[in-house]
C-alpha positions in Angstrom: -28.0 -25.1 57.9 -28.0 -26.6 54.4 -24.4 -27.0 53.0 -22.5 -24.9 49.9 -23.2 -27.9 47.5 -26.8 -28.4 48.3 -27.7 -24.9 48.1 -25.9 -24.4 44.8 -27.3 -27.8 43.4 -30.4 -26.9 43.7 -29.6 -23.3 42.5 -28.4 -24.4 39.4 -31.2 -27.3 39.0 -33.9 -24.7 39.4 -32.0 -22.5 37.2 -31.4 -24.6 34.2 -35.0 -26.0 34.3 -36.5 -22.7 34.3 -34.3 -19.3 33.1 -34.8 -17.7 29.6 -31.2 -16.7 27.9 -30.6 -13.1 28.7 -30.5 -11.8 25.5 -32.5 -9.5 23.5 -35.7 -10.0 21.8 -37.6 -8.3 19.0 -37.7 -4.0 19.4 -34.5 -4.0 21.7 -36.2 -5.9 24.8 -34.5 -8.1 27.2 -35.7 -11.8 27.6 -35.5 -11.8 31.6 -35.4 -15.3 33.3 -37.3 -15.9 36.5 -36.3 -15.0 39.8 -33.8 -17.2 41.0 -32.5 -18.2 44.9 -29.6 -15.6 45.8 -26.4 -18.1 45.5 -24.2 -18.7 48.8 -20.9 -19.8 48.9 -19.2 -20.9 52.0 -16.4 -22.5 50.8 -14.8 -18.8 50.1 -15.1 -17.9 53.8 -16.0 -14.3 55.2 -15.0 -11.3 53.2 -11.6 -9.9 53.2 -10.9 -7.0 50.7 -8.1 -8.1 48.4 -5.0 -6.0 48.2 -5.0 -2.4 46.9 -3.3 -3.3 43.7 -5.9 -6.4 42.8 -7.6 -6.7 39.9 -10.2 -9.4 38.7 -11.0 -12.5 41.0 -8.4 -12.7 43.7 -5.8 -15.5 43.3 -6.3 -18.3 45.4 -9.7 -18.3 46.0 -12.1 -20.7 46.3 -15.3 -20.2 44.2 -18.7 -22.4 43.8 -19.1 -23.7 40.0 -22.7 -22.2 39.1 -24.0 -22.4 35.6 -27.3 -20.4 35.3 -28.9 -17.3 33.5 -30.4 -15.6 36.6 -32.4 -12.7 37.7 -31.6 -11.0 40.9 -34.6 -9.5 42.5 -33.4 -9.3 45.7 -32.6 -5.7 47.2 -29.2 -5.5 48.5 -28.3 -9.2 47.6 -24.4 -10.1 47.8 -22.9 -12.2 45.4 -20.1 -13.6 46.7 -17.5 -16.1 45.4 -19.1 -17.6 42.4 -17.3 -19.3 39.5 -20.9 -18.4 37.0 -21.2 -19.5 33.9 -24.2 -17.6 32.2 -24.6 -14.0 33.1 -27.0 -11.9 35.6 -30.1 -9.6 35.4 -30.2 -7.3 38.4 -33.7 -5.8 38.5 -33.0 -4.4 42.1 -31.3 -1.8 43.9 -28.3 -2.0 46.1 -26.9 -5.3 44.5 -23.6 -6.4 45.0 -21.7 -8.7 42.9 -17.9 -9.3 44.5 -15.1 -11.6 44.3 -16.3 -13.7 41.3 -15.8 -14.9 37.9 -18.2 -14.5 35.6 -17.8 -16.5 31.6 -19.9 -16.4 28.7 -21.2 -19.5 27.0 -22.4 -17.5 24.3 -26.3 -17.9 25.1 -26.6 -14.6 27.6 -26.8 -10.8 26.6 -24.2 -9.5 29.0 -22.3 -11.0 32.3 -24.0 -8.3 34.4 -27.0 -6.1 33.2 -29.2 -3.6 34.7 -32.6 -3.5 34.2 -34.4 0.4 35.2 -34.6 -0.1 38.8 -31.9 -2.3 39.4 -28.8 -1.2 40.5 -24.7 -3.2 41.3 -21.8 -2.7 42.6 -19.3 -5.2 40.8 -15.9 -5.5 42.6 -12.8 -7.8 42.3 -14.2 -10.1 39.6 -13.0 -11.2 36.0 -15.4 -11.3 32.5 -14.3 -13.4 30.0 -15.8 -15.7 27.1 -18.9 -15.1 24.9 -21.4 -12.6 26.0 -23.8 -11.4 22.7 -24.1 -7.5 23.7 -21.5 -7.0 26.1 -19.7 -8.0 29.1 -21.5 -5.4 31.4 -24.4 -3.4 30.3 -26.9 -0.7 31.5 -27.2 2.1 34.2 -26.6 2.2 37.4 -23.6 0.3 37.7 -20.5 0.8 39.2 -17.3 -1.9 38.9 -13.9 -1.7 40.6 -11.3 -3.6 40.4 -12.3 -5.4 37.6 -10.7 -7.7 35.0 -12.1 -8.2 31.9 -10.3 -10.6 29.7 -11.0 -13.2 26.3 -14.3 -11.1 26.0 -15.9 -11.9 22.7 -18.5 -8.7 22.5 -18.1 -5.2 24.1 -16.6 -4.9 27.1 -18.2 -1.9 29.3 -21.8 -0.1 27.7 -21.9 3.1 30.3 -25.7 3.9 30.8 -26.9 6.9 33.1 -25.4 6.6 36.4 -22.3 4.1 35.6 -18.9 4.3 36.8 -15.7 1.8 36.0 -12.6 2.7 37.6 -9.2 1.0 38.7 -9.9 -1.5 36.5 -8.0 -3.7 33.3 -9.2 -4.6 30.2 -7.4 -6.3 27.3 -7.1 -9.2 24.8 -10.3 -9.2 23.5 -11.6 -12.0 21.2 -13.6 -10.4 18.6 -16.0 -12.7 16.2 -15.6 -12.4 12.8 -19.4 -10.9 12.1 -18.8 -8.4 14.3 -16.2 -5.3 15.2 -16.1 -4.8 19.5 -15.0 -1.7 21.7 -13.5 -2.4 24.9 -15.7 1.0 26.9 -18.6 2.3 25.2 -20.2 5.3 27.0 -24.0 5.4 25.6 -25.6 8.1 28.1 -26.4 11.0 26.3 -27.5 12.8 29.6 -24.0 12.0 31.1 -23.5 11.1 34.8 -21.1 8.8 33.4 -17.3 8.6 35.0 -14.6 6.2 33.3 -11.4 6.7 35.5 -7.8 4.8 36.5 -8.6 2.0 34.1 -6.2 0.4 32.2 -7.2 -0.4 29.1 -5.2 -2.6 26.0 -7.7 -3.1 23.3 -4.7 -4.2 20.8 -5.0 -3.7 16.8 -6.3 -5.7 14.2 -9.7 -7.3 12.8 -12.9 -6.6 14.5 -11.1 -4.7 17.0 -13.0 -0.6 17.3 -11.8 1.4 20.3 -10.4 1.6 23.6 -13.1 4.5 24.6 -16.0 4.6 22.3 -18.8 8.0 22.9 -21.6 6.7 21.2 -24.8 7.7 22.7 -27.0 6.1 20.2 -26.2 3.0 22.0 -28.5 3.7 24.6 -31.6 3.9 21.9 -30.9 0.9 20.9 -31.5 -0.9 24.1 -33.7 1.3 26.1 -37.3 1.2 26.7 -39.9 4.3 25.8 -40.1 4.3 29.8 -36.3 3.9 30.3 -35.9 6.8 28.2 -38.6 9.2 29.7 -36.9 8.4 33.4 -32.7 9.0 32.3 -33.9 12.3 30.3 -34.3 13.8 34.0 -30.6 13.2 34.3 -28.1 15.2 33.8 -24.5 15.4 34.5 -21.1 15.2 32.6 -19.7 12.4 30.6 -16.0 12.1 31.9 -12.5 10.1 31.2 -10.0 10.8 33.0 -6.7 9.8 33.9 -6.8 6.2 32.2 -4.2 4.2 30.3 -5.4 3.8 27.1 -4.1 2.2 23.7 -5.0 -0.3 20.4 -8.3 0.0 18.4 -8.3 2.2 15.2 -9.0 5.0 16.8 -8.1 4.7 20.6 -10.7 7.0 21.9 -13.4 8.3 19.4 -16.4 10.2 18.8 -17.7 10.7 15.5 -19.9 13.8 14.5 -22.7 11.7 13.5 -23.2 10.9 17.5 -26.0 11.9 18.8 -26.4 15.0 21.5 -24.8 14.5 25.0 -24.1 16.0 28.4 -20.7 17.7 28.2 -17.8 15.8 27.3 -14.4 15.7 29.5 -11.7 14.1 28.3 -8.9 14.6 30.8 -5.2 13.3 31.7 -5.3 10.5 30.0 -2.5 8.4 29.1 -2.3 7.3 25.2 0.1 4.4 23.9 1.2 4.7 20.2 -0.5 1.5 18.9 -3.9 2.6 17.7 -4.2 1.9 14.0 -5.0 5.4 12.9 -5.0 7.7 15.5 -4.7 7.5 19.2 -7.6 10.8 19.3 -10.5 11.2 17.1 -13.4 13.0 18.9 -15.5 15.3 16.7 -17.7 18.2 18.7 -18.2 20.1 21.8 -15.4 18.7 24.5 -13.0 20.0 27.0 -9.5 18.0 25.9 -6.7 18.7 28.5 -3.6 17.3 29.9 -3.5 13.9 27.3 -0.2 12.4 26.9 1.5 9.5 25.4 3.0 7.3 28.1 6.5 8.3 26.5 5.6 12.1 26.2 4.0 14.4 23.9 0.5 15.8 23.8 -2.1 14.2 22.4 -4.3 16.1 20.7 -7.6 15.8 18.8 
């Protein structure tokens, strides 16, 4: 059996000679790196699940240094333990990507990212440092227990089929070129659930919204193929009962968005920090039960 330190070494040697950044090329496409061996670490030992109030990488543990821009093509490939530095391209189903920490160097797209097809289950792992697009990206995610933290890009883009929940977001690190929003749901056919997150965007420069609705998004960054397969999706675009405060407007949606799946925005908790208002959301959406944390309704 080989051991953690061979197996990584020649992970990251095969890596770094061959992977592509993960970032987008011309028309919205996403330079993919190769395939890449599925990482093992043994030095975290078997699986335990952290506490019930844990969020991000659980304190203590040990993690294996890898520092790659990889492609997971495996289906049903577990990620387990990994101190990564670079970012991941899940281009198969059933991924899971658990008890990890996952940095930016500034040269990769997003820290996880779905390609059609692909699909992840992120658990108990912190996002920090420089991503280009976003800390997590795509459809056909769904994270618990996350931490994301230091991000200098978006935090969350919700595609079709994502879910975040019971998770914490704050101090983001905005560049100067370029304003960021800590969730960002971009499914215009909804199936898209944001709920029990805590999330602290704080005020000032460069710094958009807590909960952004901006289905345009997903143009941006989807295929003609992508496209033709979400539009046979359909469900609701929800928020509910998350802790939510900073940004200009704390949760928006502008009129100029484009069409979506019904809207519901629901027992959410607002702080009063946001720079204009905590609620700006134009168009068709059931509003009920928001409140600031110190009482009072919040209304639209």
């Amino acid at each position: 059996m080989l051991s953690t330190r061979g197996v990584l070494g020649g992970l990251v040697a095969t890596a770094l000679a061959t992977s592509l950044a993960v970032g987008a090329g011309s028309g919205g496409e996403v330079a993919v790196p190769p395939a890449a061996p599925v990482p093992v670490c043994a030095e975290t030992g078997p699986y335990a699940p952290p506490p019930p109030d844990s969020v991000g990488t659980p304190a203590g543990l040990r993690l294996c240094p890898v520092r790659a821009a990889l492609q997971i093509r495996t289906p049903g490939a577990v990620l387990d333990g990994l101190d990564l530095t670079g970012g991941l391209v899940v281009a198969a189903p059933g991924v899971v990507v658990r008890r990890s920490r996952i940095t930016g160097d500034g040269t990769v797209a997003a820290g996880v990212r779905t390609l059609d097809g692909g699909s992840v289950r992120i658990e108990d792992t912190t996002l920090t440092g420089e991503f280009t697009d976003a800390a997590v990206d795509g459809p056909d995610w769904v994270a618990e227990r996350i931490e994301m933290t230091a991000v200098r890009a978006d935090g969350a883009r919700l595609g079709p089929g994502a879910t975040l929940r019971n998770s914490w977001l704050h101090d983001f690190a905005p560049r100067p070129d370029r304003p960021v929003d800590a969730i960002t749901l971009a499914a215009p056919e909804g199936d898209v659930l944001v709920e029990a997150n805590r999330v602290r965007l704080g005020t000032g420069p460069g710094l958009g919204s807590a909960v952004l609705v901006d289905p345009a998004e997903t143009a941006r960054h989807e295929s003609a193929g992508d496209r033709e397969h979400h539009a046979e999706r359909r469900g609701p675009v929800v928020v509910r009962d998350n802790e939510l405060g900073g940004g200009r407007y704390t949760l928006r949606r502008d009129v100029a968005a484009a069409p979506l799946a019904f809207l519901r925005i629901t027992g959410n908790r607002f702080h009063r920090d946001a720079g204009a208002a905590p609620l700006r959301v134009r168009g068709a959406a059931e509003l009920r039960d928001n409140v600031f944390v110190d009482g009072g309704e919040v209304r639209r």
